[in-house]
C-alpha positions as CSV (number, residue, x, y, z in Angstrom):
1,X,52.9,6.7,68.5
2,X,52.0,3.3,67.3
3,X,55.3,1.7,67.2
4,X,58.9,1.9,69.3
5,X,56.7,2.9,72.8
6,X,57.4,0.2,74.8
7,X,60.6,1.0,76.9
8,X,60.6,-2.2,78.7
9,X,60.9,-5.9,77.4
10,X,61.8,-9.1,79.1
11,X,62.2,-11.5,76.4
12,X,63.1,-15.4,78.0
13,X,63.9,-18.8,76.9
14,X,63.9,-22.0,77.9
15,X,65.3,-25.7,77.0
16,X,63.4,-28.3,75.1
17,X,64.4,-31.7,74.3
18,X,65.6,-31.0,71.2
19,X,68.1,-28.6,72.3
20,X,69.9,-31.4,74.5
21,X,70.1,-33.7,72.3
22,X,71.7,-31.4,69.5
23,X,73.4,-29.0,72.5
24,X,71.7,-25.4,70.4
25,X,71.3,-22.3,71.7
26,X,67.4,-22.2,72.4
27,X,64.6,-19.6,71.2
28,X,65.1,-16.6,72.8
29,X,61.9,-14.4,72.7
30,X,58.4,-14.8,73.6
31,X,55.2,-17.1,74.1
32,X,54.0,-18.0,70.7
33,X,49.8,-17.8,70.8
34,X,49.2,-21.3,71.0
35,X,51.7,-22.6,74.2
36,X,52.2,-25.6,71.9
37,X,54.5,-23.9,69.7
38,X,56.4,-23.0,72.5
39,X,58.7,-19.2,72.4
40,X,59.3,-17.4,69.1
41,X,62.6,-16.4,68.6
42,X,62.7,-12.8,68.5
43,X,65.7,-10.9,66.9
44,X,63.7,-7.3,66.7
45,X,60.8,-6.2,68.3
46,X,59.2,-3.0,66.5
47,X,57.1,-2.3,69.6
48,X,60.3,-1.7,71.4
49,X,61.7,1.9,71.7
50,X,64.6,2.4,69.6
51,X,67.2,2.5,72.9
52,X,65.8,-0.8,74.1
53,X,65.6,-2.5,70.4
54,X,69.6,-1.3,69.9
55,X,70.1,-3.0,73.1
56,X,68.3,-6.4,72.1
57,X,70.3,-7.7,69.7
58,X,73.5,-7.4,72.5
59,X,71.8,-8.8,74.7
60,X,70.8,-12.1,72.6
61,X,74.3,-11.7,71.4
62,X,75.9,-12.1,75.4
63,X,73.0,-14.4,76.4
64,X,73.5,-16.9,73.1
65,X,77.5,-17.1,73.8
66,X,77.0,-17.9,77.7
67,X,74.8,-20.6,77.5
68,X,77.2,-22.2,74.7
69,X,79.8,-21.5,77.2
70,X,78.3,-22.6,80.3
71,X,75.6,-24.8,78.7
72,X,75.6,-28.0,81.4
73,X,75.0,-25.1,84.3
74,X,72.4,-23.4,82.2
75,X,70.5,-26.2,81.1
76,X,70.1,-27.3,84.7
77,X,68.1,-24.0,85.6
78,X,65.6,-25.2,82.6
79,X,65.7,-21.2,81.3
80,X,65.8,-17.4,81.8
81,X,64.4,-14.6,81.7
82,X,66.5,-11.6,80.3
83,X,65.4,-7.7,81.3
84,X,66.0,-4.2,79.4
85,X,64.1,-1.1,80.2
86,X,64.9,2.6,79.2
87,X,66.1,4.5,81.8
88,X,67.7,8.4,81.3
89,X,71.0,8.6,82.0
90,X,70.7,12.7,83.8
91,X,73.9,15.3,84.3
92,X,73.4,16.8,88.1
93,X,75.5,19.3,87.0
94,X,74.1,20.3,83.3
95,X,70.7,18.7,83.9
96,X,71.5,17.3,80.3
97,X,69.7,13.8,79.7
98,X,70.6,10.8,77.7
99,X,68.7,7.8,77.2
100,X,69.9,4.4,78.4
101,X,68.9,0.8,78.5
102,X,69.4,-0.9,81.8
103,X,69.6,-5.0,81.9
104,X,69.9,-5.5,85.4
105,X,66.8,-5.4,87.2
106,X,67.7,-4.8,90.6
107,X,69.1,-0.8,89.2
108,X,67.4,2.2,89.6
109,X,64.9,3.4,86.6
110,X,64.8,7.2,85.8
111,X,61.7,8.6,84.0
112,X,60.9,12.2,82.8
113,X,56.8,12.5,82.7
114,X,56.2,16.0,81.3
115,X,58.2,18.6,83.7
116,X,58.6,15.7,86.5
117,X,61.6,13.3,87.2
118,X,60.3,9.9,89.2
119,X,63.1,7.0,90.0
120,X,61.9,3.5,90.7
121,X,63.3,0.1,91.1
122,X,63.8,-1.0,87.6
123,X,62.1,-4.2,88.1
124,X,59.0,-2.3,89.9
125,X,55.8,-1.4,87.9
126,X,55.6,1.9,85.9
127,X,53.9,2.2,82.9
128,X,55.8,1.2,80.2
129,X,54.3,3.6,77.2
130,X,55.8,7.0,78.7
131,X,54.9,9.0,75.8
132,X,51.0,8.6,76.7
133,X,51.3,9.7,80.4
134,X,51.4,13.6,79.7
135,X,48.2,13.2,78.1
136,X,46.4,11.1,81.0
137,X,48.0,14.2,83.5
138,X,46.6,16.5,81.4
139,X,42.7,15.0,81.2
140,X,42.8,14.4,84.5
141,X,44.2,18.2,85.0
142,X,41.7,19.2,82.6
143,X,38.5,16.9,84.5
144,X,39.5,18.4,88.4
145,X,39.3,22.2,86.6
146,X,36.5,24.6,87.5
147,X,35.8,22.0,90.3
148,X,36.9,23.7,93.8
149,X,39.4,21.1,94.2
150,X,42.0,21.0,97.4
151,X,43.3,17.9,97.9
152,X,44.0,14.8,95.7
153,X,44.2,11.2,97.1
154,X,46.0,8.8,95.1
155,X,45.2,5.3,96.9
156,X,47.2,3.3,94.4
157,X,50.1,5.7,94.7
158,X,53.3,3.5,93.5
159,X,56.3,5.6,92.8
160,X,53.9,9.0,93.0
161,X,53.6,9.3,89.5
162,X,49.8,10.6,89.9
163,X,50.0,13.1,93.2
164,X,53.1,14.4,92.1
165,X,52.4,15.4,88.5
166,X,49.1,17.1,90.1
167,X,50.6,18.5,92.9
168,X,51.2,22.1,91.3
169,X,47.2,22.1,90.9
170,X,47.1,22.0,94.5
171,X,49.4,24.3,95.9
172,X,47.5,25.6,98.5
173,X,46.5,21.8,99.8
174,X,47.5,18.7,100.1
175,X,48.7,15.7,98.4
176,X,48.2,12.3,100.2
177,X,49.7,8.7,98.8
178,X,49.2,5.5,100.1
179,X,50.6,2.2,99.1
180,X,51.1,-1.4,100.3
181,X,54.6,-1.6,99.3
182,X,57.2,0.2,101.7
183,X,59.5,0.3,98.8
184,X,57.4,2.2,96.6
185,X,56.5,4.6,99.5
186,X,60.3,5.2,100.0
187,X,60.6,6.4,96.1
188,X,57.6,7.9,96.0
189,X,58.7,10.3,99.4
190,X,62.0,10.4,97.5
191,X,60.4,11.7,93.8
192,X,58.2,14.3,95.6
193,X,61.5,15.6,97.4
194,X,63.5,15.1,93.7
195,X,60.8,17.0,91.9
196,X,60.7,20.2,94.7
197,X,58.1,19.4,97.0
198,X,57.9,20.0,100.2
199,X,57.0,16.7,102.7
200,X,55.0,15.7,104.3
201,X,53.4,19.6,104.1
202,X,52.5,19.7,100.9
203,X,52.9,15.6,99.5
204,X,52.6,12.8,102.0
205,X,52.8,9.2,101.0
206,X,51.5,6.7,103.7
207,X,52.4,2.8,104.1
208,X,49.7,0.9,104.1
209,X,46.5,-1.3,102.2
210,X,44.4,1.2,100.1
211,X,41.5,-0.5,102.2
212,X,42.9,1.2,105.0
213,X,43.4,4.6,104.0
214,X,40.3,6.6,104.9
215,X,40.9,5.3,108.6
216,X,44.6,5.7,108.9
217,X,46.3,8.1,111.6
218,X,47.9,9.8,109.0
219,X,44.9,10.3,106.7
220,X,42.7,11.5,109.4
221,X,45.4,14.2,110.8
222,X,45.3,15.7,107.6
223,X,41.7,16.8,107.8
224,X,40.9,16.6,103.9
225,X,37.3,18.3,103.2
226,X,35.7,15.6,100.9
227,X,34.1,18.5,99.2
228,X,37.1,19.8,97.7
229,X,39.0,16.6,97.5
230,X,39.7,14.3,94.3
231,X,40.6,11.1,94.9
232,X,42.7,8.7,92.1
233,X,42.5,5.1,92.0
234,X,44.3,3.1,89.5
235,X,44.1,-0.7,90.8
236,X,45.1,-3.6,89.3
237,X,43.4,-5.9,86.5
238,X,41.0,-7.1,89.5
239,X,39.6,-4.3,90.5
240,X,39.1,-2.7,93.9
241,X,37.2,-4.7,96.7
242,X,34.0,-3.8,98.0
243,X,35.4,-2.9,101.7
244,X,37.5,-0.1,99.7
245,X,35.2,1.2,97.5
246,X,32.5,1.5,100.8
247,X,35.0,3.4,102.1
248,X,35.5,5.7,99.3
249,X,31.8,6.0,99.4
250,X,31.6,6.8,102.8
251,X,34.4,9.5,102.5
252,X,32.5,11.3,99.8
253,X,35.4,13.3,97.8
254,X,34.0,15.8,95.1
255,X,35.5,13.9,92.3
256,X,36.9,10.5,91.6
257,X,39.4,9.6,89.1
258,X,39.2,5.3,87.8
259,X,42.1,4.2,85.9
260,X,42.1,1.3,85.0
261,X,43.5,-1.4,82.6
262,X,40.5,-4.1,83.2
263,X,37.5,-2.6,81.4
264,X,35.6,-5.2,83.0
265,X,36.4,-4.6,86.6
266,X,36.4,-1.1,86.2
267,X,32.4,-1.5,85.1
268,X,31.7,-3.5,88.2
269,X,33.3,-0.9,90.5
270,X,31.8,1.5,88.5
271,X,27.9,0.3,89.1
272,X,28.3,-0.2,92.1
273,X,28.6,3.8,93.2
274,X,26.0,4.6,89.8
275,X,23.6,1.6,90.7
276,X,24.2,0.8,94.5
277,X,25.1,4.1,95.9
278,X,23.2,6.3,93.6
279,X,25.7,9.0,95.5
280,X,28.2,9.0,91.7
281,X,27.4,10.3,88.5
282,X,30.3,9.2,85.5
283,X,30.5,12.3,83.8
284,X,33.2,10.9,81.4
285,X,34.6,7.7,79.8
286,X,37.9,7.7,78.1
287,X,40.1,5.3,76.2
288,X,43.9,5.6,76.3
289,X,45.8,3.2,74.0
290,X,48.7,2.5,75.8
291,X,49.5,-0.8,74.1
292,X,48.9,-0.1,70.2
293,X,49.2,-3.1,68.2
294,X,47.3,-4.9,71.3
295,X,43.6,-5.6,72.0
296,X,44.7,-3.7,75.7
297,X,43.2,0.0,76.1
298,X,43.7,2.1,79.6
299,X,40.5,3.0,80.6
300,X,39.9,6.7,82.2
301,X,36.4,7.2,83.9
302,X,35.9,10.5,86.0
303,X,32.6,10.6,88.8
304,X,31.6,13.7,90.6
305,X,29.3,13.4,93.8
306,X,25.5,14.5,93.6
307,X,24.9,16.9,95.9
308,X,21.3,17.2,96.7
């Protein structure tokens, strides 16, 4: 799918001289290139999924007619930013699904990934090409096979999209989450729960910095062998610090999973266990295009320990 993947846009505008002198409706749309030029006025966006591209054009239209009508107030705040994101709309008592475009980012986002249901903060990050994400479950599914593995570790956890699309290869172990963000821990406790899991038996997610997690309470009382344990990481465009990545080293799982959307930090993280450690072998490499039409690629690298 190389168009109409994107289910989430946040399209803004803001008010140049020109507009108070003649009292017009700005551009509403996005950054041009070159910042000169200012925001390109964007009526459709192909990139868009078709529920969030119907929703656009209504959105423009209410957005357009309230600054005309409340143009002194509006022109004091300088500009906007306006928010639509696919969300399902789901039946509790059919389980029947229809697709839905939410504006306002303080409501609750509802994704189906494969056989899982995940609800988030709409405003909170999740990736925004869902059509992809089976296929990343499934090479990671795929990569941990034939490998003796327990117990995953997501340390970059979010709403749980990673341990709890996994968690069925682990039955007979144990999931464990950690994330800075005590409202993401909340949904993510709340998805594994939503998606039939049993907590904190089975899925635990844990509060906390991912430099933390190989010496928290919780994390220790679970008693994860490192030899049957996979740990995820998916960090953000920086990379992991060297105090986690020690860490991770000193832990020792079987296998690590690297996603990542920075295929330059990812290389610096990823030397240092080939290079440094010398205790890592990346067995794989793989790019996901989750951003066609972009020079952006999610990066997929899997390591498994050497055991001597």
């Amino acid at each position: 799918m190389v168009y109409a993947y994107r289910s989430k846009l946040t399209p803004h505008y803001h008010f140049q001289r020109e507009n108070f002198t003649n009292k017009t409706v700005p551009n509403i749309g996005f950054q041009h290139s070159s910042k000169d030029k200012g925001i390109v006025d964007i009526h459709e966006c192909p990139l868009a999924t078709s529920t969030v591209e119907s929703a656009l054009s209504e959105v423009r239209e209410e957005t357009q007619n309230s600054i005309m009508a409340n143009y002194e107030n509006e022109a004091k705040q300088k500009g906007a930013t306006l928010f639509l994101r696919e969300s399902l709309r789901i039946n509790s008592q059919t389980g029947e699904s229809s697709k839905t475009c939410l504006t306002d980012s303080k409501k609750v986002c509802t994704e189906k990934i494969g056989e899982s249901i995940f609800q988030f903060p709409a405003n909170e990050f999740f990736q925004v090409n869902s059509a992809i994400l089976p296929d990343v479950v499934d090479f990671v599914r795929y990569s941990m096979s034939s490998k003796g593995i327990r117990n995953i570790v997501d340390a970059y956890c979010g709403s749980g999209f990673f341990g709890i699309s996994l968690a069925n290869e682990v039955k007979n172990g144990k999931v464990v989450g950690i994330e800075i963000s005590r409202q993401a821990i909340k949904y993510a406790t709340h998805n594994a729960k939503l998606n039939g899991l049993a907590v904190p038996q089975h899925v635990q997610f844990i509060e906390g910095t991912s430099n933390a997690i190989f010496k928290h309470e919780s994390f220790l009382s679970a008693k994860l062998n490192p030899e049957e344990t996979m740990v995820i990481i998916d960090p953000s465009r920086k990379g992991s610090d060297e105090s986690f990545l020690q860490q991770l080293h000193e832990f020792g799982p079987k296998l690590i999973v690297y996603v990542s959307c920075n295929v330059f930090s990812q290389a610096r993280d990823l030397q240092y266990f080939t290079a440094m450690l010398q205790k890592y072998t990346v067995h794989e490499v793989i790019g996901f295009d989750f951003f066609p039409q972009t020079k952006h690629v999610e990066c997929v690298a899997v390591l498994e320990r050497n055991y001597e």
